[in-house]
Steps between C-alpha positions, in 0.01 A plus 500: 500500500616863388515729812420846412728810536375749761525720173298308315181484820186685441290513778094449459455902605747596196321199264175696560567840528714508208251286248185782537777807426636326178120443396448834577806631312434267163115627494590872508764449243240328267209794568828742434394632832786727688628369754425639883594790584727346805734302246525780299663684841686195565732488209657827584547395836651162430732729260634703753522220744734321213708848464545502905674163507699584195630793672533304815718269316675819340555666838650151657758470189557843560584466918674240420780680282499761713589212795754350262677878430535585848637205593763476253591873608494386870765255424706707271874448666487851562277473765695185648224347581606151720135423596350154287188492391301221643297266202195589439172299707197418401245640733161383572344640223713367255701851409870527524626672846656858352875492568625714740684833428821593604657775642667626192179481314354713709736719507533538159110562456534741741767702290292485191219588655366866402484596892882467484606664204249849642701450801846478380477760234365742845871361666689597159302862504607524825847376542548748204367833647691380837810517275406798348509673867841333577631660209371835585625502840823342407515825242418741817729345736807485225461831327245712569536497878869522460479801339249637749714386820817642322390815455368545881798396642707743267267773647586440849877475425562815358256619726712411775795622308369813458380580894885292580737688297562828686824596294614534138669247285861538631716614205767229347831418722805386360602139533780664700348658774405264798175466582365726752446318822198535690604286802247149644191494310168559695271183573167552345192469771302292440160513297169392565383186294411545154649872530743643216828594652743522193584529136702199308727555209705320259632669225600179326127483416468837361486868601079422557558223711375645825334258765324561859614332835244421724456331851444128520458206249102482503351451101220731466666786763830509321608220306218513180536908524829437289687605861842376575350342882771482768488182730386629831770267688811583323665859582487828422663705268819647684473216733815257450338188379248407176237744450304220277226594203261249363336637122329342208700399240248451242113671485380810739649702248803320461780668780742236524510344113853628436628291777746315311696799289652591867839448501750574747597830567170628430353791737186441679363818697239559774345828540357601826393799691847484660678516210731244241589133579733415232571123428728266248350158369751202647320258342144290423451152536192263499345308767226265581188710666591343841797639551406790692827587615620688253302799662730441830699793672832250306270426219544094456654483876437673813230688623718729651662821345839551495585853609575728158386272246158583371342319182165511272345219416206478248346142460282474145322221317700269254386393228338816404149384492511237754665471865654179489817651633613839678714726267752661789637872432803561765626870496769662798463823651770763362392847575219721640471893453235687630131668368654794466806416315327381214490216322795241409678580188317149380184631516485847464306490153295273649322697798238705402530804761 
């Protein structure tokens, strides 16, 4: 005996309910009678039902090339991916378990995403204007401040020049007379913090070269004025020991840039109230910045003077636009004459009286 496939079964509800709507059917079709108006709204609807699950299909073929292109980009070597997928299951339902996706995938859906690229074009925007600003305050700092700093401290110098220099410029001696002597020079008192106390110059930096002296090492009170700052520890001038200056080498409108074209012999000289301090550079050197005694009483030794030796020290920045290392400017005292004698012969075309 043939068994039947379930397929094949017709129930006696179908066998019945089926034979009266054929009959049905072949008599209208023989009268040419149209058929009801609920078959006639049926074949749309079985027409858009057939369109659904042929997009359905579409959509599933198109999910799963999508799955397939991310994770061949989530295991791109780039990403070094070291994670295994696991094989795929079967699930109850009969549909393949989705694979899992990596970190790297992720990640790389994540930078290709449009979210991203607004963001990272609003970092490039802004990490330009940022370096748009650096540039313009790097322009200030190097040359237009300069400029601006240079010229103010010029203005106090031969300011103080002017209200210091109580006599004419002595006339021309011949090399030889001997020099007049004008016995022990005078030790300065001493300033106030941040106060100006003295002229600088150093003709072998120009007749304009013309710097002021000021009280302390602080930055904004003396130091980024373009002031020569004298270290509040070491002594004063006329005092046997190191009267010791600290000044900018490079920016604050550039006092100390010339360091390097001193050579020995040259004069250094220090204008005060009192009068003329007249020195000769020894020598420079360079040091590491922790070697702070090179602004000693013995500069490099002992902290305390020797009677009748007195010394200027002026510690700078080296390279020039970094402070890696101290640039050391060591100059002997050889003469003083006072306010009223007029300047040294060195400087005399320098002072503007």
């Amino acid at each position: 005996m043939t068994e039947k496939r379930p397929d094949d079964e017709s129930t006696p509800e179908k066998a019945t309910s089926s034979a009266p709507k054929d009959a049905g059917k072949e008599e209208a079709a023989a009268a040419g009678a149209p058929e009801s108006s609920e078959e006639e709204a049926a074949k749309p609807l079985a027409g858009k039902i057939d369109d659904v699950e042929e997009s359905s299909t579409e959509d599933d073929d198109y999910d799963e090339s999508i799955e397939a292109a991310v994770e061949a980009i989530a295991y791109h070597p780039v990403f070094e991916v070291i994670e295994e997928l696991e094989p795929a299951k079967q699930t109850a339902t009969g549909r393949k378990e989705k694979k899992k996706v990596s970190a790297g995938a992720a990640l790389r859906t994540f930078f290709l995403s449009r979210g991203f690229s607004r963001g990272l074009g609003v970092v490039g925007e802004s990490l330009i204007t940022l370096g748009v600003v650096v540039m313009l305050f790097l322009g200030w700092q190097l040359w237009v401040n300069d400029v601006i700093i240079y010229n103010e401290s010029t203005a106090v110098a031969e300011e103080n020049a002017e209200k210091w220099t109580t006599s004419k410029t002595p006339e021309p001696t011949s090399s030889e007379a001997a020099p007049p002597d004008y016995g022990p020079a005078p030790v300065m008192d001493k300033a106030a913090n941040a106060a100006v106390f003295g002229n600088i110059y150093i003709p072998r930096f120009g007749n304009d070269f013309i710097k002021v002296a000021a009280e302390g090492v602080g930055a904004q009170e003396t130091l980024n004025r373009g002031y020569f700052g004298r270290y509040p520890n070491s002594q004063l001038p006329g005092e046997p020991g190191n009267v010791a200056f600290a000044v900018h080498r490079s920016g604050y409108g550039n006092p100390f840039r010339q360091a390097p074209k001193l050579q020995v012999g040259d004069v250094i000289v220090l204008q005060t109230p009192n009068g003329y301090y007249e020195y000769r550079v020894r020598n420079t050197e360079y040091v590491v910045p922790t070697q702070v005694e090179v602004v000693n009483a013995v500069p490099g030794g002992s902290n305390a003077a020797v009677p009748g030796q007195s010394v200027l020290t002026i510690t700078t920045c080296n390279p020039e636009l970094g402070n890696a290392e101290r640039l050391i400017v060591y100059a002997v005292m050889v003469g003083w004459q006072p306010a009223d004698a007029g300047p040294p012969q060195e400087i005399a075309s320098m002072v503007k009286a």
